[in-house]
PyMOL Python script that loads the backbone (N, CA, C, O; Angstrom):
from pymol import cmd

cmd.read_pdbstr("""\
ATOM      1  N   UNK A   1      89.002 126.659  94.948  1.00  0.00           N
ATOM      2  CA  UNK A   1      88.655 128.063  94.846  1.00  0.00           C
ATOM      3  C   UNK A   1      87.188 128.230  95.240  1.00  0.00           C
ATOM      4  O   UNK A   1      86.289 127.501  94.820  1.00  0.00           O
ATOM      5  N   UNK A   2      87.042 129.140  95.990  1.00  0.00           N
ATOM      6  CA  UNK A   2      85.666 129.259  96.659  1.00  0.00           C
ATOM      7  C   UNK A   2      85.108 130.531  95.487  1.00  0.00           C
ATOM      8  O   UNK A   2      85.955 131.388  95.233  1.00  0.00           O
ATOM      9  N   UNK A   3      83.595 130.679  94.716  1.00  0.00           N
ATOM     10  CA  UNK A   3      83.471 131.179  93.795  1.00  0.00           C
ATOM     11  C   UNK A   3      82.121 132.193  94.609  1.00  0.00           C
ATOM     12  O   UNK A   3      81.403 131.328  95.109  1.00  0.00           O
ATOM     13  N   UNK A   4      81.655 133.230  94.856  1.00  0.00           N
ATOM     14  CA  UNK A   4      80.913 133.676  95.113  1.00  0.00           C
ATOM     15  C   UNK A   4      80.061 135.117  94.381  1.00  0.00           C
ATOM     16  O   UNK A   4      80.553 136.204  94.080  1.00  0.00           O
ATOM     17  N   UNK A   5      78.909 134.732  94.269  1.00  0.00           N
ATOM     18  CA  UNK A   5      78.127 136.189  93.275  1.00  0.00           C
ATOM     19  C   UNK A   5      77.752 137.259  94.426  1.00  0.00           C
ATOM     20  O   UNK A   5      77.274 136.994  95.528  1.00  0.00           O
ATOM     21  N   UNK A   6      78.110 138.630  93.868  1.00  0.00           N
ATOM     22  CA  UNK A   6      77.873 140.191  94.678  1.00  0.00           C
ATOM     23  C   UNK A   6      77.478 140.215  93.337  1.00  0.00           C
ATOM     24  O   UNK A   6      77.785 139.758  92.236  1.00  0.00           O
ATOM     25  N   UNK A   7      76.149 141.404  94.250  1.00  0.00           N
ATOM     26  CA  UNK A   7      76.525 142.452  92.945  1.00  0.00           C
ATOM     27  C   UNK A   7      76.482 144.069  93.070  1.00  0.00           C
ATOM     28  O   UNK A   7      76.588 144.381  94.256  1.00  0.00           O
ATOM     29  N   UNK A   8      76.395 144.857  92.470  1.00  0.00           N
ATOM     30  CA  UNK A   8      76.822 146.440  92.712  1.00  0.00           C
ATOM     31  C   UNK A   8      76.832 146.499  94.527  1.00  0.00           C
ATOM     32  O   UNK A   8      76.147 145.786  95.261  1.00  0.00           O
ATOM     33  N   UNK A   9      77.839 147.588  94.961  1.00  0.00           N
ATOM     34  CA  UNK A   9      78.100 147.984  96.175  1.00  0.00           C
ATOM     35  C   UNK A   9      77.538 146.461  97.562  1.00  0.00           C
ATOM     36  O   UNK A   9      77.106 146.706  98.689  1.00  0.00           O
ATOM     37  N   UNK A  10      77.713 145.234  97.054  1.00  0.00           N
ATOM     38  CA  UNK A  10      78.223 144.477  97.910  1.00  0.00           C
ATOM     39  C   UNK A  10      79.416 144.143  97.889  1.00  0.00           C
ATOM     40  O   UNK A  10      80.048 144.292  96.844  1.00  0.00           O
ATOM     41  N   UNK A  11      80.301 143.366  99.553  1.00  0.00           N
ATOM     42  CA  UNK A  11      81.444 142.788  99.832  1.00  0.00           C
ATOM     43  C   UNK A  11      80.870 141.495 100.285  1.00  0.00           C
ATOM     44  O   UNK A  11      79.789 140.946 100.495  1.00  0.00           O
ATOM     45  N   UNK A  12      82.779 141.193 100.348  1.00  0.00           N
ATOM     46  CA  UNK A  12      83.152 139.862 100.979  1.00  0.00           C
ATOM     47  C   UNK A  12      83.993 140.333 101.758  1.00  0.00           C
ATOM     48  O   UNK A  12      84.696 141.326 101.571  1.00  0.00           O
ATOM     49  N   UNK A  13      83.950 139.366 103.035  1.00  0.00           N
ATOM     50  CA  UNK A  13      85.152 139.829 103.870  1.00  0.00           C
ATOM     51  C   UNK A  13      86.510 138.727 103.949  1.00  0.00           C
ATOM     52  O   UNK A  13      86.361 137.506 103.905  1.00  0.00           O
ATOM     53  N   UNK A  14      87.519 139.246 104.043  1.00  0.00           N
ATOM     54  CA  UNK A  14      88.511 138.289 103.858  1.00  0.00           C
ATOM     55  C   UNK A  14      89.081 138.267 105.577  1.00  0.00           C
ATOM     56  O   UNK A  14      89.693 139.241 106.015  1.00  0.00           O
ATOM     57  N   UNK A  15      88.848 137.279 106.285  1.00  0.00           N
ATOM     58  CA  UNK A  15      89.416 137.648 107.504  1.00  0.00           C
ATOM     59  C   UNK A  15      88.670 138.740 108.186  1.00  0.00           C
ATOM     60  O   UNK A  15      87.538 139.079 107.840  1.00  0.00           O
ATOM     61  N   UNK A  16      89.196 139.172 108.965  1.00  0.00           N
ATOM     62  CA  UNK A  16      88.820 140.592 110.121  1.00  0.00           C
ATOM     63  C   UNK A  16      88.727 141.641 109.411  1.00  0.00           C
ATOM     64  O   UNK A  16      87.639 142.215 109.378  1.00  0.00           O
ATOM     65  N   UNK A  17      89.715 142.095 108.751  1.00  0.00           N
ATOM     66  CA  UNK A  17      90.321 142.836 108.195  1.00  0.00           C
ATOM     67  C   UNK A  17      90.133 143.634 106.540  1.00  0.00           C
ATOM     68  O   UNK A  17      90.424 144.753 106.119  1.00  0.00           O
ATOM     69  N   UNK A  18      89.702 142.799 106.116  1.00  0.00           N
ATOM     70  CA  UNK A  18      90.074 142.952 104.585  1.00  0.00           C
ATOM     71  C   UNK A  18      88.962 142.679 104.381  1.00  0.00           C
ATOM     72  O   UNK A  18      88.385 141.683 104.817  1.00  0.00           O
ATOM     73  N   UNK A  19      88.270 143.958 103.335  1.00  0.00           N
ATOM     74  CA  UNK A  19      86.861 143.786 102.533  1.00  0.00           C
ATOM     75  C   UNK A  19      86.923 143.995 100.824  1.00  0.00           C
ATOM     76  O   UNK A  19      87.677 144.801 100.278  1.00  0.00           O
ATOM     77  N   UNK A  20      86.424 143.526 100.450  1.00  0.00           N
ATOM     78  CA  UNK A  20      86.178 143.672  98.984  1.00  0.00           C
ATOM     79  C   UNK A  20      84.729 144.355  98.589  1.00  0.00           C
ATOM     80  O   UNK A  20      83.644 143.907  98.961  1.00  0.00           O
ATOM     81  N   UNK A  21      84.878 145.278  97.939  1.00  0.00           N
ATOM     82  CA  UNK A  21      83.569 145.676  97.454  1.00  0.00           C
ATOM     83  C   UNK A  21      83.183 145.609  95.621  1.00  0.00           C
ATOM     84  O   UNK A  21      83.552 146.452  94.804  1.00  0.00           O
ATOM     85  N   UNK A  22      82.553 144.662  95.394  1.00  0.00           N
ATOM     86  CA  UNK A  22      81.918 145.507  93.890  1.00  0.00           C
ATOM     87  C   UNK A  22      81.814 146.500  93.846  1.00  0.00           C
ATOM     88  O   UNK A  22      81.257 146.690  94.927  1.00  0.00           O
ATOM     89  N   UNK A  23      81.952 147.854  93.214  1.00  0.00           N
ATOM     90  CA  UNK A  23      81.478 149.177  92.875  1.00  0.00           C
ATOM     91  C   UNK A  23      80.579 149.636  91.967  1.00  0.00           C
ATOM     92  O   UNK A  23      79.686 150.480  92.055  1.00  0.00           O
ATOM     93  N   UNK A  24      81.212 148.487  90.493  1.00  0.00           N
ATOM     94  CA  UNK A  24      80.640 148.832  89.209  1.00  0.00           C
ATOM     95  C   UNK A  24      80.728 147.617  88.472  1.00  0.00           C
ATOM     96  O   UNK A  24      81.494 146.687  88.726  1.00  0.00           O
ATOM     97  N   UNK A  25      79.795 147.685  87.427  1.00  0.00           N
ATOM     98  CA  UNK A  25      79.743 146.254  86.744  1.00  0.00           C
ATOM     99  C   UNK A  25      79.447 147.448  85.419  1.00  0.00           C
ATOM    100  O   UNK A  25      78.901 148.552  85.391  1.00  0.00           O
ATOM    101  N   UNK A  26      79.911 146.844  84.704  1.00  0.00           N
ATOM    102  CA  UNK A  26      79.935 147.601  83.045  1.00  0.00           C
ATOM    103  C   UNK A  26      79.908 146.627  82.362  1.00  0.00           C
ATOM    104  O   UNK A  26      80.956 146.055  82.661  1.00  0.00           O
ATOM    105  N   UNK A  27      79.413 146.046  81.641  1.00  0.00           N
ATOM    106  CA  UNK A  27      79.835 145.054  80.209  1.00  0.00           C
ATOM    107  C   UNK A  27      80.579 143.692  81.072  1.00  0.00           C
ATOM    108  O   UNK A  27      80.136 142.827  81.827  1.00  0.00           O
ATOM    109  N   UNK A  28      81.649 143.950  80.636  1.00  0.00           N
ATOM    110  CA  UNK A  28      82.232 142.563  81.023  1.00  0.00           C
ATOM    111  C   UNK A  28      83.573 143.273  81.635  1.00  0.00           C
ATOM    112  O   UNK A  28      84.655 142.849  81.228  1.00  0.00           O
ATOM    113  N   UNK A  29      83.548 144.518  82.759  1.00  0.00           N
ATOM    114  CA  UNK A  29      84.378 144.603  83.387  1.00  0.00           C
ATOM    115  C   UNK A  29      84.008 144.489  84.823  1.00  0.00           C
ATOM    116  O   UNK A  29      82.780 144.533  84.908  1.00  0.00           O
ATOM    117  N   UNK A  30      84.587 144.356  86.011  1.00  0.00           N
ATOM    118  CA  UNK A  30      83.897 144.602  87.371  1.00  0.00           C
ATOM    119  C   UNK A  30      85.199 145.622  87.659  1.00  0.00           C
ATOM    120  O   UNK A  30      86.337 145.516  87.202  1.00  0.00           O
ATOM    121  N   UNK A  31      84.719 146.540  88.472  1.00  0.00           N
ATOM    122  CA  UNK A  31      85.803 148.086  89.029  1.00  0.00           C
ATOM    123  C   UNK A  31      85.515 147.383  90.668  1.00  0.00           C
ATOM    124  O   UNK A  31      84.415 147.449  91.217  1.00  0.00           O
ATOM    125  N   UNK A  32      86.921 146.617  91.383  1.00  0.00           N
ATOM    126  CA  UNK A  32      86.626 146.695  92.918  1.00  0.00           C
ATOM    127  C   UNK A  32      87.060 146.877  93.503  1.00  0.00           C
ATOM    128  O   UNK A  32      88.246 146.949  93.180  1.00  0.00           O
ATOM    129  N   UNK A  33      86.755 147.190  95.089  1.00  0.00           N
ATOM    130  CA  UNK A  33      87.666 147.760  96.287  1.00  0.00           C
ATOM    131  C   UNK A  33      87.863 147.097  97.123  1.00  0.00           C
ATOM    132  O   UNK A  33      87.250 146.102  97.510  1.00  0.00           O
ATOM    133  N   UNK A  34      88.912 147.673  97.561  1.00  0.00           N
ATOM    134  CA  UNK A  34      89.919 147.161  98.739  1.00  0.00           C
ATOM    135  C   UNK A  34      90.166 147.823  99.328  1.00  0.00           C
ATOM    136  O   UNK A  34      90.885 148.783  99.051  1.00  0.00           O
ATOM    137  N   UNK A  35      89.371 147.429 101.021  1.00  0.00           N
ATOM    138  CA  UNK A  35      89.745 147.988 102.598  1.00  0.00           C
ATOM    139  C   UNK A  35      90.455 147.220 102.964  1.00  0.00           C
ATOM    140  O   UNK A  35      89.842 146.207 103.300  1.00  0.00           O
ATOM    141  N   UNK A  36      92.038 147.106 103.160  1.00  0.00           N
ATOM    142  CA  UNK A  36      92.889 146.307 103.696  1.00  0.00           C
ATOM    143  C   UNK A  36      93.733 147.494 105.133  1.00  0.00           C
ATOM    144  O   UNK A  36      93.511 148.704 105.161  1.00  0.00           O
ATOM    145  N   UNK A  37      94.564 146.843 106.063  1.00  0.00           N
ATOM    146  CA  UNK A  37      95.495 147.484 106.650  1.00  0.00           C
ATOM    147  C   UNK A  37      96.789 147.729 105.333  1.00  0.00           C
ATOM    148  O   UNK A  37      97.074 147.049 104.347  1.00  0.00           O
ATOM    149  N   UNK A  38      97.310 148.920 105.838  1.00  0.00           N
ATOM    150  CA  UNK A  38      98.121 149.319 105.301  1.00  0.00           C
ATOM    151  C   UNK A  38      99.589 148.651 105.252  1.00  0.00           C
ATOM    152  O   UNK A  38     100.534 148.821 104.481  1.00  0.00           O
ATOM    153  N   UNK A  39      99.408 147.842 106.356  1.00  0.00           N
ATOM    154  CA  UNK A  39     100.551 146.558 106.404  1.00  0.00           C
ATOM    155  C   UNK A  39     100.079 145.207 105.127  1.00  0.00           C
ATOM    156  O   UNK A  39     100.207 143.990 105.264  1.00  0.00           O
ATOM    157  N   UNK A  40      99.745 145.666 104.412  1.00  0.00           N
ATOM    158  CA  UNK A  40      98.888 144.352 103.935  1.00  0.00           C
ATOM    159  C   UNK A  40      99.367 145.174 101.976  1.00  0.00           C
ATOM    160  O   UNK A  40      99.139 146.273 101.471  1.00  0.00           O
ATOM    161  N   UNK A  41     100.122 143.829 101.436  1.00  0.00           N
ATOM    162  CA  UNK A  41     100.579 144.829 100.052  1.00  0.00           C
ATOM    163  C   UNK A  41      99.188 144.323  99.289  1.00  0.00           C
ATOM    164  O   UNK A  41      98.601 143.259  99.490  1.00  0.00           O
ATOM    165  N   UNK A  42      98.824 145.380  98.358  1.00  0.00           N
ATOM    166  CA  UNK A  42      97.785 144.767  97.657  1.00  0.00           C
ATOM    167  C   UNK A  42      98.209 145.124  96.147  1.00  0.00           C
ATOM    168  O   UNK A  42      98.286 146.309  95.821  1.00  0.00           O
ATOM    169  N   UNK A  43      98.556 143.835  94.988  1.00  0.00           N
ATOM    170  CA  UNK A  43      99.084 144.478  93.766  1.00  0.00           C
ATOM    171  C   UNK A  43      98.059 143.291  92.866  1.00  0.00           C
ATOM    172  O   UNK A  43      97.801 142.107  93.081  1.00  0.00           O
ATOM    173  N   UNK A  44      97.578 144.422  91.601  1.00  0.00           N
ATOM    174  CA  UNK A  44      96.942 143.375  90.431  1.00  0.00           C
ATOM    175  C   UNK A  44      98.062 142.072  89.843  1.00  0.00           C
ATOM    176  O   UNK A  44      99.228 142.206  89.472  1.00  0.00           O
ATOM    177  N   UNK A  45      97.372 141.030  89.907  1.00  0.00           N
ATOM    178  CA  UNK A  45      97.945 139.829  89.899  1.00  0.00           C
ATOM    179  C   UNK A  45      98.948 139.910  88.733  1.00  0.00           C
ATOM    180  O   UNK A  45      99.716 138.957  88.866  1.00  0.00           O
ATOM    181  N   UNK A  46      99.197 140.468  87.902  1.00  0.00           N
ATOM    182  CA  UNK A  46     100.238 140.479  86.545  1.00  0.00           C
ATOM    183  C   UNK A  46     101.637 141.158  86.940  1.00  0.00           C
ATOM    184  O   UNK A  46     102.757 140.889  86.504  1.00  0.00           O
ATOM    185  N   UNK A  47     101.231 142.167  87.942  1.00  0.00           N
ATOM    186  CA  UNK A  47     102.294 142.831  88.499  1.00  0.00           C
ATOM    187  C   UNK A  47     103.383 142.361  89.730  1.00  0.00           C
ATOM    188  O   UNK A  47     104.535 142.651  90.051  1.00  0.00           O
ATOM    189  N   UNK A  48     101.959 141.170  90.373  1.00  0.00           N
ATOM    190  CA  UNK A  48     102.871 141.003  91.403  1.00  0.00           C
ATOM    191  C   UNK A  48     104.084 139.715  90.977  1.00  0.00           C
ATOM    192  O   UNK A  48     105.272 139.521  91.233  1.00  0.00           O
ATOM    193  N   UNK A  49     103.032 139.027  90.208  1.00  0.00           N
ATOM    194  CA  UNK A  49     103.905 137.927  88.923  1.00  0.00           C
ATOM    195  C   UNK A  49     105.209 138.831  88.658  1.00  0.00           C
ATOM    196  O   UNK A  49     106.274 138.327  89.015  1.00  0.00           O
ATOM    197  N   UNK A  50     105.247 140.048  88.099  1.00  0.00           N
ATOM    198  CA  UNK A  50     106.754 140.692  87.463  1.00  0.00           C
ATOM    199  C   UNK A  50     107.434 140.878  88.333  1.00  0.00           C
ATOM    200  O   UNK A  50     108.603 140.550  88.126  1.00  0.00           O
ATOM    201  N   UNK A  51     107.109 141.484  89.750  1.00  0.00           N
ATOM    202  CA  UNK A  51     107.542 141.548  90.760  1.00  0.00           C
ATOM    203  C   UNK A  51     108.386 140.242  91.679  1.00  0.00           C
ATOM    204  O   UNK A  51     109.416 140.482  92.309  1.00  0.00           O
ATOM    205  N   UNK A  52     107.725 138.804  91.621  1.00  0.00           N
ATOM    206  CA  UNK A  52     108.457 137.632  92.326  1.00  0.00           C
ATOM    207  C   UNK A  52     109.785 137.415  91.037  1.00  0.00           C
ATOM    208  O   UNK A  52     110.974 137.129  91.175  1.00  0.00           O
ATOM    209  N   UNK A  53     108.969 137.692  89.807  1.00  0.00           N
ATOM    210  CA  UNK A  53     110.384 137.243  88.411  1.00  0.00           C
ATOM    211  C   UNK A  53     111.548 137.875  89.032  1.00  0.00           C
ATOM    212  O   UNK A  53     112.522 137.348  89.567  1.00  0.00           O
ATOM    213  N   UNK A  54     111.247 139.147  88.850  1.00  0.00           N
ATOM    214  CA  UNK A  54     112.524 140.349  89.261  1.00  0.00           C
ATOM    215  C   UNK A  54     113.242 140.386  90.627  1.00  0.00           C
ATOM    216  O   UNK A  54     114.274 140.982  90.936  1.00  0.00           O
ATOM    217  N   UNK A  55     112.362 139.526  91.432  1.00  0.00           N
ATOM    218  CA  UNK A  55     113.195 138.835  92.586  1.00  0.00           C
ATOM    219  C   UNK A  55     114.081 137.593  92.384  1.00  0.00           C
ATOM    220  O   UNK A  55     115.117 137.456  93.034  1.00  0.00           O
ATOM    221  N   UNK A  56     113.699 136.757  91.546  1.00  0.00           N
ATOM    222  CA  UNK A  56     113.720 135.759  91.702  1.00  0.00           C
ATOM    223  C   UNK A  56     115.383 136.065  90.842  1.00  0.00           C
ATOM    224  O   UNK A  56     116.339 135.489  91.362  1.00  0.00           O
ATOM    225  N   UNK A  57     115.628 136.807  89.775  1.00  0.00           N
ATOM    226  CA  UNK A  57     116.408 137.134  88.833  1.00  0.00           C
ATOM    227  C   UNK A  57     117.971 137.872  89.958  1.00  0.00           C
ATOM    228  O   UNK A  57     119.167 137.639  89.784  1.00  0.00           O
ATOM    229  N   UNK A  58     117.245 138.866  91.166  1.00  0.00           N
ATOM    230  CA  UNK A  58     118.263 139.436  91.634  1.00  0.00           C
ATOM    231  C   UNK A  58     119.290 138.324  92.419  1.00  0.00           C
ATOM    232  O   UNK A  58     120.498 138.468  92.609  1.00  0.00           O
ATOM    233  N   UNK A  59     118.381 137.098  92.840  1.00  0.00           N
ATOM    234  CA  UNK A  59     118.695 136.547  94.115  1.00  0.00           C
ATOM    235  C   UNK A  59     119.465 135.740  92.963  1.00  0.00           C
ATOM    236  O   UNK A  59     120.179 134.980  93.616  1.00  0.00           O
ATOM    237  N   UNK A  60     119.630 135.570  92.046  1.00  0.00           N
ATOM    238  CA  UNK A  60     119.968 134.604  91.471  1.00  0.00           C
ATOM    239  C   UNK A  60     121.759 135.449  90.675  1.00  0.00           C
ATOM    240  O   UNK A  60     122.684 134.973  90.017  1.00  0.00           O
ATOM    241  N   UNK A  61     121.478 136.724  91.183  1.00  0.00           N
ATOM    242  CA  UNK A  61     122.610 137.478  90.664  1.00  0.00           C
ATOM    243  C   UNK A  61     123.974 137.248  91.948  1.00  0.00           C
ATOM    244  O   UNK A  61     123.868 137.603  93.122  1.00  0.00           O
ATOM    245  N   UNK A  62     125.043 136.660  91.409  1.00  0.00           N
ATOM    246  CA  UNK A  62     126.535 136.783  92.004  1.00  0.00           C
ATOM    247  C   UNK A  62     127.146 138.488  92.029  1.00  0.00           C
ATOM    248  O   UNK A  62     127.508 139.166  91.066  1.00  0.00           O
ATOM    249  N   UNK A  63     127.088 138.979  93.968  1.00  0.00           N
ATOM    250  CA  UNK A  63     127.699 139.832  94.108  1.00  0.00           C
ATOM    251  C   UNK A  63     128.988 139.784  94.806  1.00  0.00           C
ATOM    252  O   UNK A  63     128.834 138.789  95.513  1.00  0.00           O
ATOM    253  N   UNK A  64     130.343 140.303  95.089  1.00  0.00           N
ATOM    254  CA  UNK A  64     130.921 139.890  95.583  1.00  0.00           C
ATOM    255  C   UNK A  64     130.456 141.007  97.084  1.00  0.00           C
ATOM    256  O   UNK A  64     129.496 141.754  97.277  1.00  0.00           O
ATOM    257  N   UNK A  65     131.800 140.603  98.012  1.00  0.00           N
ATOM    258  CA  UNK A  65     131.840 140.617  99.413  1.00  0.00           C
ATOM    259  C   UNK A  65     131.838 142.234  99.075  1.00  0.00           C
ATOM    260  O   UNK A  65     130.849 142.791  99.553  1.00  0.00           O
ATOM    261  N   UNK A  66     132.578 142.955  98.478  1.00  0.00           N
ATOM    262  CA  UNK A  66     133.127 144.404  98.138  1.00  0.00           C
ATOM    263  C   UNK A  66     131.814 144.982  97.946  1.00  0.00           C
ATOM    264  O   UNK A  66     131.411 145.890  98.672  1.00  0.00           O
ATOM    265  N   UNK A  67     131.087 144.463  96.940  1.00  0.00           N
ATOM    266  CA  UNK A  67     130.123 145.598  96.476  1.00  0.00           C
ATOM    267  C   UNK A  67     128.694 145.777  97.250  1.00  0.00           C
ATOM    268  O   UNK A  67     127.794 146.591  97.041  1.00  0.00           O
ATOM    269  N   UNK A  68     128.814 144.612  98.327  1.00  0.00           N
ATOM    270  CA  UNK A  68     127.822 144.505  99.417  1.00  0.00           C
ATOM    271  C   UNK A  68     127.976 145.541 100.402  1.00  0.00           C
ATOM    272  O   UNK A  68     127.180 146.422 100.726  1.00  0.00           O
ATOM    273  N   UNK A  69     129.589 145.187 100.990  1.00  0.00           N
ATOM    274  CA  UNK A  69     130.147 146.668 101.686  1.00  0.00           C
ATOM    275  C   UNK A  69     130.363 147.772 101.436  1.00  0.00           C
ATOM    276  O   UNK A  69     130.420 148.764 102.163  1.00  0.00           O
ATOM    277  N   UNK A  70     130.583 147.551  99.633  1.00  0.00           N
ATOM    278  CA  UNK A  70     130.164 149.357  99.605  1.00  0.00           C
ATOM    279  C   UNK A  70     128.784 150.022  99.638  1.00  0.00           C
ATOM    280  O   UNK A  70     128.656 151.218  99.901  1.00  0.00           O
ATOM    281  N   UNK A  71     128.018 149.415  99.433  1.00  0.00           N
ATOM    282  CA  UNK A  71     126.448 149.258  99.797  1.00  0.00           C
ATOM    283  C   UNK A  71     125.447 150.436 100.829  1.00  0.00           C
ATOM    284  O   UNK A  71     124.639 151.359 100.728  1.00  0.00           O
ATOM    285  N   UNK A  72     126.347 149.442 102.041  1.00  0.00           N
ATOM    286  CA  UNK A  72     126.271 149.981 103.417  1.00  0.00           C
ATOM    287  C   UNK A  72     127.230 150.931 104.198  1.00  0.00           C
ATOM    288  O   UNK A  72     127.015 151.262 105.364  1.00  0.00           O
ATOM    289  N   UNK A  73     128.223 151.314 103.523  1.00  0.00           N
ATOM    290  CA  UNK A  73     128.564 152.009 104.043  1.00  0.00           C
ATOM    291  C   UNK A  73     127.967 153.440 103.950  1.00  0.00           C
ATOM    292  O   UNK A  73     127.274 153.656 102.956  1.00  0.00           O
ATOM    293  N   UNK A  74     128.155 154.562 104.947  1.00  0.00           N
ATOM    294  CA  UNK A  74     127.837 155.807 105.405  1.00  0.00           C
ATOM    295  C   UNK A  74     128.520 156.386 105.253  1.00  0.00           C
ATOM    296  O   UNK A  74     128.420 157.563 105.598  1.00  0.00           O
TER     297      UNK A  74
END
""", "prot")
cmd.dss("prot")
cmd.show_as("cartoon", "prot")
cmd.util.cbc("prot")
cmd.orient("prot")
């Protein structure tokens, strides 16, 4: 893990693309931003954790052939 100090209204750049900014430092919180492309998902790390579970749970669910095709149909 690469560890680096900003502080108020500095970034890091991630790639081309993607900046991080400090905004605010309060106590023992930091508030920061994200300039990413809009192709690019950006979720707080606890969420995206619930998010792979709840994948991980569907893929793991038995559907049959029927309820796939009723699915898609129009």
């Amino acid at each position: 893990m690469l560890a680096l100090s900003r502080k108020s209204n500095e970034s890091i750049m991630l790639g081309n693309d993607i900046e991080i900014t400090v905004l605010e430092i309060k106590g023992d919180q930091v508030k920061i931003g994200v300039k990413a492309p809009k192709s690019v998902a950006i979720f707080r790390k606890e969420i995206y954790l619930q998010i792979q579970e709840e994948n991980k749970k569907a893929a793991e669910q038995n559907v049959d052939k029927e309820t796939i095709e009723n699915l898609f149909k129009i």
